[in-house]
N, C-alpha and C positions, 0 to 999 in steps of 0.2 A: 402282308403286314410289315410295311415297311420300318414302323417304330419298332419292334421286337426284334429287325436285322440288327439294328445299332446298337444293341444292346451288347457291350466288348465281354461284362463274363456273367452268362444267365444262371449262373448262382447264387446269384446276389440280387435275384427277382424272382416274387411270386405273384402271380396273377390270383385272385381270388372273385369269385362271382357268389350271387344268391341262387341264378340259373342255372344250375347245374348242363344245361343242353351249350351253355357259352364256353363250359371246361373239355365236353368232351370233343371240340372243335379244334383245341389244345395240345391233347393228348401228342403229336406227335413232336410238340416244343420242348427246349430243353428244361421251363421254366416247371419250377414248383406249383402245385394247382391247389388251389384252397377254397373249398365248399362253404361258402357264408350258411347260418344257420337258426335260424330266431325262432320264438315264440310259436307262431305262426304256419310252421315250413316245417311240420315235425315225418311229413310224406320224405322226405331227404333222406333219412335215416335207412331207408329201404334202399338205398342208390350202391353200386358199389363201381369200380372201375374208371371212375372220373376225378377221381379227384385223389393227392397226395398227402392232405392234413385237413381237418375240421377247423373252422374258423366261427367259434359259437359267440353266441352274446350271453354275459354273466348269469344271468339266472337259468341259463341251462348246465351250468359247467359242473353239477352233482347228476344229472339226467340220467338215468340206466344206461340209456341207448350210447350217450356220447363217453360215459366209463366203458361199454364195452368194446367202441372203439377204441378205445388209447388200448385197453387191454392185447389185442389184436394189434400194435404197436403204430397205429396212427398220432402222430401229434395233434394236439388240441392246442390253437389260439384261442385266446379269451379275450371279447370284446367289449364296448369302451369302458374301462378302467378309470374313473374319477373319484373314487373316495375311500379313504383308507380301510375304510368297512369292507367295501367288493373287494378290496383290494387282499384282505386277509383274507377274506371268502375263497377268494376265484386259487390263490396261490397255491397252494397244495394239489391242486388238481392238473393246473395248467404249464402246459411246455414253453408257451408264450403268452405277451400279453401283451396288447396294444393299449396303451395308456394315455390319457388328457385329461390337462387342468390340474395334475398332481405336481408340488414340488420337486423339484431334480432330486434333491435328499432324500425324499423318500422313495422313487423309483429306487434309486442307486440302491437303496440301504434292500430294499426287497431283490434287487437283483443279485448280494451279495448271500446272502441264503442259503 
């Protein structure tokens, strides 16, 4: 994989899939591995050893399953972020948050928090 060579500091990169079988191909890179996670896809939840942080879509982000990961000290992103509503929703729960279509003030102002 010749784009992942160039990459000068793989901290500052995470790979994230819905496939779980594309992370554990991964496993031996230096980059961050993130379990995409939706509605849909709730067989995920049984998975363990693939992946570095949860990368859920909002209306999972109160889920048993994906609280008692973070409890067990995984990070949880929270996916797409567009209105101040998810936006209050998702924040208390979430370590990150991938955002669009929100004002920069208002990110800024939730990220000050």
């Amino acid at each position: 994989r010749k784009e992942f060579r160039q990459v000068k500091d793989p901290s500052k990169l995470a790979v994230i899939a819905f496939d779980p079988r594309a992370l554990v191909c991964m496993r031996s890179t230096p980059f961050a591995l993130g379990l995409l996670v939706c509605t849909n896809a709730h067989w995920v939840f049984g998975l363990t050893g693939c992946f570095d942080f949860l990368d859920v879509q909002d209306c999972l982000v109160e889920d048993p399953r994906v609280l008692k990961w973070k409890k067990k000290g995984y990070l949880v992103n929270v996916w797409t972020i567009d209105t101040e509503e998810k936006l209050a929703k998702v924040a208390p729960h979430a370590d990150m948050i991938t955002f669009q279509d929100l004002p920069v003030s208002t990110i800024r102002e939730a990220i000050s928090r």
